[in-house]
VOPAZA-638420 format. One line per field, with one value per residue (C-alpha): residue in one letter; x, y, z. Coordinates in Angstrom, 2 decimals, decimal comma. Each point is the difference from the previous one (the first is absolute). Example, Ala and Ser with C-alpha at 12.3 -4.5 7.8 and 13.67 -1.06 7.14 Angstrom:
2
aa: A  S;
x: 12,30  1,37;
y: -4,50  3,44;
z: 7,80  -0,66;
REM end
This chain:
437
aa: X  X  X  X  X  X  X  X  X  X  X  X  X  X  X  X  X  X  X  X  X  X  X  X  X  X  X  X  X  X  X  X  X  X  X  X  X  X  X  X  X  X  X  X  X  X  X  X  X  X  X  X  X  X  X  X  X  X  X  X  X  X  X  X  X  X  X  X  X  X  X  X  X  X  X  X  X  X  X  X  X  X  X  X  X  X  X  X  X  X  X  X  X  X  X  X  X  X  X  X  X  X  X  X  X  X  X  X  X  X  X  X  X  X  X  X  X  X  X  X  X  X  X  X  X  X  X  X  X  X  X  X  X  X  X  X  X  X  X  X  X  X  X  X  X  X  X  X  X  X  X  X  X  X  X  X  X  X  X  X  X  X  X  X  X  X  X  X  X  X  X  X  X  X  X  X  X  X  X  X  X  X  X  X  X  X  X  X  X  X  X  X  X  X  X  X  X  X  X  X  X  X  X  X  X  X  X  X  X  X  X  X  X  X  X  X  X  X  X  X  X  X  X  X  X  X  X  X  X  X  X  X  X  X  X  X  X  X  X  X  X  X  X  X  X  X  X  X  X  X  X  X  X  X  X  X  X  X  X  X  X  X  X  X  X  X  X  X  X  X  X  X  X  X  X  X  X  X  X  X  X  X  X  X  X  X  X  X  X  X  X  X  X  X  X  X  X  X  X  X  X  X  X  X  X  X  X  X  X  X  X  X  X  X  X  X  X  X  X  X  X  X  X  X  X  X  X  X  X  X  X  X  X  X  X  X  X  X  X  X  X  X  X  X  X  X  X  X  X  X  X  X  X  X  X  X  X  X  X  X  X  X  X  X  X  X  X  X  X  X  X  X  X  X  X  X  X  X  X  X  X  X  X  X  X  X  X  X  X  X  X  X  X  X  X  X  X  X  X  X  X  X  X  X  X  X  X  X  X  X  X  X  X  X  X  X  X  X  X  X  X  X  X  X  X  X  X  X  X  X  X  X  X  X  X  X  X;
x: 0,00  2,54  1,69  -3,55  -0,05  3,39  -1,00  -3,56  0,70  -3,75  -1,06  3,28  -1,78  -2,86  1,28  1,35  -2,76  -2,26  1,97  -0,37  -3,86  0,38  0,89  -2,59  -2,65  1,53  -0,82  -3,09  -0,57  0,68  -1,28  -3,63  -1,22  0,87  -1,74  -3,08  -0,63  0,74  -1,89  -3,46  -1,65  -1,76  3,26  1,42  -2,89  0,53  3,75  -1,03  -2,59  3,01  2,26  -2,29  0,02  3,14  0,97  -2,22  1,53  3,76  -0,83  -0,58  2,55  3,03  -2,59  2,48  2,96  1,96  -0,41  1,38  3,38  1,63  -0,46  2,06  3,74  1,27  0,07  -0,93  -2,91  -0,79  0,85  -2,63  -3,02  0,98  0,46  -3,05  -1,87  0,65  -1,21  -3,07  -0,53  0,71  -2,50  -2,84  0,37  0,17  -3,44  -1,46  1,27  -1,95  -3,15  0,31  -1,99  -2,57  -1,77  0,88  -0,56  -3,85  -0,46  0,08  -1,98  -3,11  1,63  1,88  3,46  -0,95  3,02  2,43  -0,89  2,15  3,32  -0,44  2,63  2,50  -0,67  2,25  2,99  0,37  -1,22  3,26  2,23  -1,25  0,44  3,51  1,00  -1,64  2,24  3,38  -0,46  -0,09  2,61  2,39  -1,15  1,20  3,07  -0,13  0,40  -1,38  1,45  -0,59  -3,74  0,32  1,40  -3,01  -2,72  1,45  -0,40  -3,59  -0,65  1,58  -1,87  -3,61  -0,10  1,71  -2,54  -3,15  0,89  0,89  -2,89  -2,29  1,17  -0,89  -3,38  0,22  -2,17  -0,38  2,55  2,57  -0,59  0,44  3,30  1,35  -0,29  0,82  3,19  0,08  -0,47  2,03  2,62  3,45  -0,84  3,32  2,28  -0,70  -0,03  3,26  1,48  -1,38  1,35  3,32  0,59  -1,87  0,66  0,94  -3,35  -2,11  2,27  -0,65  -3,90  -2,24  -2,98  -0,53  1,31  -1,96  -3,52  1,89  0,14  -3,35  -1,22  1,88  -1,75  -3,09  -1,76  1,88  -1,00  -3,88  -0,21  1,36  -1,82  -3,18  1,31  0,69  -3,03  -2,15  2,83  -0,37  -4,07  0,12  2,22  -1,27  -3,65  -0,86  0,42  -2,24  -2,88  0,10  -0,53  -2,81  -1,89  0,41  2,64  3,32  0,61  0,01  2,73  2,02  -0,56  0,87  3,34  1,62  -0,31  0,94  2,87  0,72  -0,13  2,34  3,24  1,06  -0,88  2,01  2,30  1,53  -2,47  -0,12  4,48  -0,37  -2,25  2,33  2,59  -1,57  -0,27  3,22  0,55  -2,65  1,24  3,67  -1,70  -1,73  2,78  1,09  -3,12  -3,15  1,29  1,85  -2,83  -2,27  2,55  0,73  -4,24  -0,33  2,60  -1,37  -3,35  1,23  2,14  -2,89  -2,68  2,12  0,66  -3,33  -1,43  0,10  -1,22  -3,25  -0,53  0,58  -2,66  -2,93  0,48  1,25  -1,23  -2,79  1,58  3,34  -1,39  -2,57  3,12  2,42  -1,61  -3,19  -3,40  -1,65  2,49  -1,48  -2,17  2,90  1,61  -2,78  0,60  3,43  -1,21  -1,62  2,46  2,50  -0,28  -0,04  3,96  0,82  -0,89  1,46  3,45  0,33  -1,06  1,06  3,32  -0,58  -2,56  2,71  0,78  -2,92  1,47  3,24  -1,09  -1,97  -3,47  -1,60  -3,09  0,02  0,68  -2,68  -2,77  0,84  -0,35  -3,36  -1,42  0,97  -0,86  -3,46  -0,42  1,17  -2,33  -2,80  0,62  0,54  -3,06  -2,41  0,75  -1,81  -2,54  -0,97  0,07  3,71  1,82  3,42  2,03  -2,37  1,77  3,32  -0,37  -1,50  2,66  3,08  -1,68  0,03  3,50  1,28  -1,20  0,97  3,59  -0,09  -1,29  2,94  2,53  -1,20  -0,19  3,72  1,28  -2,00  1,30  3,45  -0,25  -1,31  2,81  2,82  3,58  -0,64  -2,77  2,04  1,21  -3,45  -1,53  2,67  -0,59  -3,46  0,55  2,11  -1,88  -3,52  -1,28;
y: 0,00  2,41  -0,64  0,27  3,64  1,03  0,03  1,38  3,43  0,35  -2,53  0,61  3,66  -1,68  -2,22  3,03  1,76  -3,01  -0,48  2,60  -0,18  -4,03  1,49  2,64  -2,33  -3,57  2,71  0,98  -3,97  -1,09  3,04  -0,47  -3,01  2,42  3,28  -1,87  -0,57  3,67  1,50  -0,77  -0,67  3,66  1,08  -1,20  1,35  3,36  -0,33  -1,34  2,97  2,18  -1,48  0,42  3,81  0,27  -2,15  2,17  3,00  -1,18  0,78  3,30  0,79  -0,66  -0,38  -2,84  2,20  -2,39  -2,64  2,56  0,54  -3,57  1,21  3,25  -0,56  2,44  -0,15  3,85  -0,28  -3,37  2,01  2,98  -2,43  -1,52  3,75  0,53  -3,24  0,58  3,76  -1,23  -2,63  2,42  2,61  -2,30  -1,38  3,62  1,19  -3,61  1,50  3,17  -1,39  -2,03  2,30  0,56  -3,25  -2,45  -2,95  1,45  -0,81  -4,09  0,16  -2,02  -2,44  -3,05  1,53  2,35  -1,91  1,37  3,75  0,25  -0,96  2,10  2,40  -2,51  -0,14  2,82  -0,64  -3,58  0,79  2,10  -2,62  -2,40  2,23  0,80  -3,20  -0,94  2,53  0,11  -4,06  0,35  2,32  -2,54  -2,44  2,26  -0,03  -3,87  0,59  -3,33  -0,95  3,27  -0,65  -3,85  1,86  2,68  -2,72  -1,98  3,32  0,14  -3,52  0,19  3,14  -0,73  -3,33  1,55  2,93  -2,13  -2,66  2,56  2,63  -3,25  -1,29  3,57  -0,25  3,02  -1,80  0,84  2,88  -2,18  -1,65  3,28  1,16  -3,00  -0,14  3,43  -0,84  -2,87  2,41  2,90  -1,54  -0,02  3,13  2,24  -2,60  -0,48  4,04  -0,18  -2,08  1,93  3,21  -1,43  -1,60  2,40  3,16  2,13  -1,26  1,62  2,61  1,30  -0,19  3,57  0,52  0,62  -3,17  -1,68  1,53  -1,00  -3,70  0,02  1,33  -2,04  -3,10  1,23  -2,44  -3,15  1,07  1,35  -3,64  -1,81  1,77  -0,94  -3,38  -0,32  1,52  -2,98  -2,41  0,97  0,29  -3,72  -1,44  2,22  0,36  -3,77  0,99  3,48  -1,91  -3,11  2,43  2,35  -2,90  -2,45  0,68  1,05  -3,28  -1,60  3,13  -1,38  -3,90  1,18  2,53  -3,27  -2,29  3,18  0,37  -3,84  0,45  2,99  -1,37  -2,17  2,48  2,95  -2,45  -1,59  2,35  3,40  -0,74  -1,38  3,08  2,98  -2,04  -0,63  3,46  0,79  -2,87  0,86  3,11  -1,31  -3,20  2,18  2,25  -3,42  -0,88  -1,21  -3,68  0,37  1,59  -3,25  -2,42  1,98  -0,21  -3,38  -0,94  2,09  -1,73  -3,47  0,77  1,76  -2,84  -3,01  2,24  0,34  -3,52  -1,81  2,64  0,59  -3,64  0,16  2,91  -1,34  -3,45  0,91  3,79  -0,96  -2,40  2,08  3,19  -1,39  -2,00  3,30  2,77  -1,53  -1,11  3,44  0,40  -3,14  1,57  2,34  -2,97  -0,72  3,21  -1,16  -3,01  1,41  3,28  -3,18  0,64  3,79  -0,71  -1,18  2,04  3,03  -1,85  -0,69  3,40  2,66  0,17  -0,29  2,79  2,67  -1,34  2,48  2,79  -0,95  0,18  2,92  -1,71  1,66  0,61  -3,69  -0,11  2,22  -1,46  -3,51  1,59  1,63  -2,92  -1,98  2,74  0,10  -3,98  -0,04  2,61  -1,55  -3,28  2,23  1,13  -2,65  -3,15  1,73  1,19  -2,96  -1,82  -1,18  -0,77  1,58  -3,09  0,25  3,32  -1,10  -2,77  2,41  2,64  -2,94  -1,39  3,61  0,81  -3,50  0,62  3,78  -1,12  -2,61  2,59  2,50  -3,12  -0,35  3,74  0,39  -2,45  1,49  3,52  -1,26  -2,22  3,62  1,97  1,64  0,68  3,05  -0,07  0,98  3,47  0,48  -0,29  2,33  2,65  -0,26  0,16  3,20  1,77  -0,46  -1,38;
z: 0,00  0,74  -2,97  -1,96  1,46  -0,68  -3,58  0,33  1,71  -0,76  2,47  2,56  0,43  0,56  2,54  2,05  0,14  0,47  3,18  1,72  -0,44  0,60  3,75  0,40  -1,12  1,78  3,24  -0,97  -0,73  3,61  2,05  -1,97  2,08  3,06  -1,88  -0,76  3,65  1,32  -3,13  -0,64  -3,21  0,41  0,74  -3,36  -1,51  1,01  -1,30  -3,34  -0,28  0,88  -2,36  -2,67  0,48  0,18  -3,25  -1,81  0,93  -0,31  -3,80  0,17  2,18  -2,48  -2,94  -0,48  -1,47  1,89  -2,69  -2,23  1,85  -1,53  -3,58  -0,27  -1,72  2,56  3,42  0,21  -1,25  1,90  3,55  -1,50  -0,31  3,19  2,05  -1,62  0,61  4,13  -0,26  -1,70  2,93  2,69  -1,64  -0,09  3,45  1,46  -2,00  1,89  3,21  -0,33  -1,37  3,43  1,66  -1,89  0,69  -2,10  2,81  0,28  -3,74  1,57  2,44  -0,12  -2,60  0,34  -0,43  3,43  2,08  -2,39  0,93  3,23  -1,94  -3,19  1,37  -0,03  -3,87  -1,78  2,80  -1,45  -3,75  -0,10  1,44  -1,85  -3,18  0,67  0,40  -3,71  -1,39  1,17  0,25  -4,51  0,32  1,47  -2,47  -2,41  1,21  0,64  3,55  0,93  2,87  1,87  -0,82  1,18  3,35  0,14  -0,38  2,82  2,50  -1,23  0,81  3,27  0,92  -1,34  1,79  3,15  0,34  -0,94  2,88  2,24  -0,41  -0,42  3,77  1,14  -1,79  -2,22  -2,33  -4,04  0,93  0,72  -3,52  -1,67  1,76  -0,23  -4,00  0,32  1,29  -2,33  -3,35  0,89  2,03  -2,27  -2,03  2,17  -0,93  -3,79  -0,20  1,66  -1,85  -3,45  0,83  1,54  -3,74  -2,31  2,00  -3,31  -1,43  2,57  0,45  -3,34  0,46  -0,59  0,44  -3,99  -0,87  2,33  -1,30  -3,63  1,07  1,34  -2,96  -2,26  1,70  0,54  -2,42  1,58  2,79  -0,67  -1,23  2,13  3,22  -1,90  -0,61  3,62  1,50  -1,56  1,04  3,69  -0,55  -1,37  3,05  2,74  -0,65  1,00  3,45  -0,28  -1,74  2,99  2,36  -1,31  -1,34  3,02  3,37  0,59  1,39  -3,69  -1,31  2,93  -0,95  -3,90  1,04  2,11  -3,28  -2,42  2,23  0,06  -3,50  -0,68  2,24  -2,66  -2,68  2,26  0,54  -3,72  -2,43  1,46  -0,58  -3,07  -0,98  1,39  -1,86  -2,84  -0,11  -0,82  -2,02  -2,54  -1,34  -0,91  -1,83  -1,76  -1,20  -1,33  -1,69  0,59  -0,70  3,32  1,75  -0,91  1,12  3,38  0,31  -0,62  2,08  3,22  -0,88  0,09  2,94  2,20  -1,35  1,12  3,44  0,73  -1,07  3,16  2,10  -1,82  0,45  3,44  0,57  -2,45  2,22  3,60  0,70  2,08  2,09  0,45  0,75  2,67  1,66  -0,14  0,32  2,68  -0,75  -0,45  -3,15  -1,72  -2,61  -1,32  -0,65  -2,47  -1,63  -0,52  -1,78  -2,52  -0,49  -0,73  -4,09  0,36  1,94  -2,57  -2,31  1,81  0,84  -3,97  -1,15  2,98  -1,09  -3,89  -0,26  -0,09  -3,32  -1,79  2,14  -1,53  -3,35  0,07  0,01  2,17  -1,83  0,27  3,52  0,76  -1,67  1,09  3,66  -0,78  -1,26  2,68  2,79  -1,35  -0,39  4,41  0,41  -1,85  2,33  2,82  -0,07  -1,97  2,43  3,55  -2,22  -1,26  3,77  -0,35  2,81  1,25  -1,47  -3,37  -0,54  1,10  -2,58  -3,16  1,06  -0,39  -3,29  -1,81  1,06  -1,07  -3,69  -0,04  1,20  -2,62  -2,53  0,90  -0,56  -3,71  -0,21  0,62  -2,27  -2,34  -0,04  0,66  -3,53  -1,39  1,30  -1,99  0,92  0,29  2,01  2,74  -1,03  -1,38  3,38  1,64  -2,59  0,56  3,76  -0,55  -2,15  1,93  -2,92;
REM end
């Protein structure tokens, strides 16, 4: 094996990254039996609902100009989306902070979704955290600073199980949840921006605020895009939770965020790497052709498919079981949910990493009506299964089925518009991207 990766730097990146999530999560892994019994299921419901706001509104605090800073030639203007990218995120959770008072926890009350009101505040301190962290963490992949993200993810694994035990034995409730993954998301961010300006210093040095507003400008299609793009990505992944409460108790969001999160280790484990690998991989295949691009697709897809085989297996035939022996008897029907969100893991595992390929190319048209169409088929499930009398695992079921054949779709889609692409796609897709076209 070592030798394999010695002459696959693709998959040796991979590996470092991979392990320092392999920690954070093998933590998060052995503290959950312990979690579920100092968290209740209302508990986790209250986190999933706050999770959910706060996915959505990740997106419009970079508008996802951090997905932009791996594609600049020169570092300069890489460090100007990413100065730019952290003001953006900074901005957005300050306006949250002064809408605070207002009222915006009144506007829940007498719903479902009430128990989140008393934590709302917490929301804009750990959207920018959690923002930050996005950014500077593409900036280092950039750079192929690998190891010194490996290192960061470790501290956030370390420090979100640490708090969540610790704030859980004090009985802070869905709080401790939240500043735990608080902790969790943000923790790492000094260290990676230490380590950028240590080794790039003349880069940011050099920054104005003209050039700056240039590079913002120049990407402002990328990233007008790819914001939409993302918005209806976070609606199709964090609405499940929303609709189980309104429609029947918080209870169920919390039995359907333990077997999303279940889910998503592995997936933040090997295909969240693969994917902030992946994308800086793309780009130079593409520079030398779209033949290369294919094979370096293909291959992830194989690799990622054989990966994550044996654990959708394992969930469509032991969930129920396994969750009700791990995590107590009152977790028993989220293991249920797990069962039959088994095809949509894989699905996700597979295609995660490989959907930055349309990004790459400059598909984003494509990218963004793929997401609308599958934003409006979730929503259409969403809603349609408790209408018609369906019960909370009836729309955990519909909900896995339509993302399994959208992911599917978006597989076919890709090599599609890779088999379509020109050499020069590349440079046509940065031109476009610099002239705002």
């Amino acid at each position: 094996m070592r030798s394999r990766l010695r002459r696959a730097p693709f998959w040796r990146a991979v590996g470092v990254v991979a392990g320092g999530a392999a920690f954070a999560q093998t933590l998060s892994v052995l503290a959950s039996p312990l979690l579920t019994r100092l968290y209740s299921p209302a508990d986790y419901g209250t986190f999933a609902l706050y999770l959910s706001v706060q996915w959505l509104l990740l997106v419009v605090a970079t508008a996802r100009y951090e997905l932009a800073i791996p594609l600049p030639n020169d570092d300069r203007d890489a460090a100007k989306l990413l100065v730019f990218s952290l003001g953006l995120a900074l901005a957005v959770s300050a306006l949250l902070v002064a809408a605070l008072p207002f009222g915006a926890a009144r506007l829940l009350n007498g719903t479902a979704a009430a128990p989140l009101g008393p934590y709302l505040w917490f929301v804009p301190i750990a959207l920018f955290f959690t923002a930050a962290y996005q950014c500077v963490t593409y900036w280092g992949m950039r750079q192929r600073a690998f190891e010194t993200v490996a290192k960061t993810r470790m501290v956030q694994g370390f420090g979100r199980t640490a708090a969540q035990l610790a704030l859980g034995l004090l009985g802070a409730g869905p709080l401790g949840l939240m500043l735990g993954d608080a902790i969790g998301r943000g923790g790492g961010s000094g260290t990676l921006v230490h380590a950028a300006l240590r080794a790039h210093s003349a880069a940011f040095r050099s920054l104005r605020f003209s050039g700056i507003a240039r590079a913002a400008r120049a990407y402002r299609r990328f990233a007008l895009i790819t914001s939409g793009s993302a918005l209806l990505e976070a609606g199709a992944t964090q609405l499940p939770a929303v609709f189980l409460t309104m429609a029947f108790t918080i209870e169920a969001a919390g039995w359907y965020s333990l077997a999303q999160q279940v889910i998503l280790m592995p997936v933040g484990l090997i295909a969240n790497s693969v994917a902030q690998v992946y994308s800086s991989e793309a780009p130079r295949a593409l520079r030398e052709g779209p033949t290369q691009l294919r094979r370096v697709f293909l291959k992830s897809a194989r690799g990622l498919a054989l990966v994550a085989l044996l654990p959708t297996i394992a969930l469509a035939v032991a969930a129920p079981f396994a969750f009700s022996l791990v995590f107590g008897e009152r977790w028993a029907e989220a293991g249920e949910f797990a069962r039959v969100l088994a095809p949509m893991f894989f699905g996700l595992f597979v295609m995660w990493p490989l959907t930055y390929t349309l990004n790459v190319l400059g598909e984003l048209n494509v990218l963004i009506a793929w997401s609308t169409l599958r934003f409006a088929a979730v929503l259409a499930v969403l809603a349609g299964v408790p209408a018609l009398g369906g019960t909370p695992r009836d729309v955990v079921l519909a909900y896995s089925g339509v993302m399994s054949a959208a992911l599917a779709a978006l597989f076919v889609v890709c090599l599609w518009r890779i088999g379509r692409a020109k050499p020069a796609a590349r440079a046509r897709s940065e031109r476009g991207a610099h002239s705002g076209e």
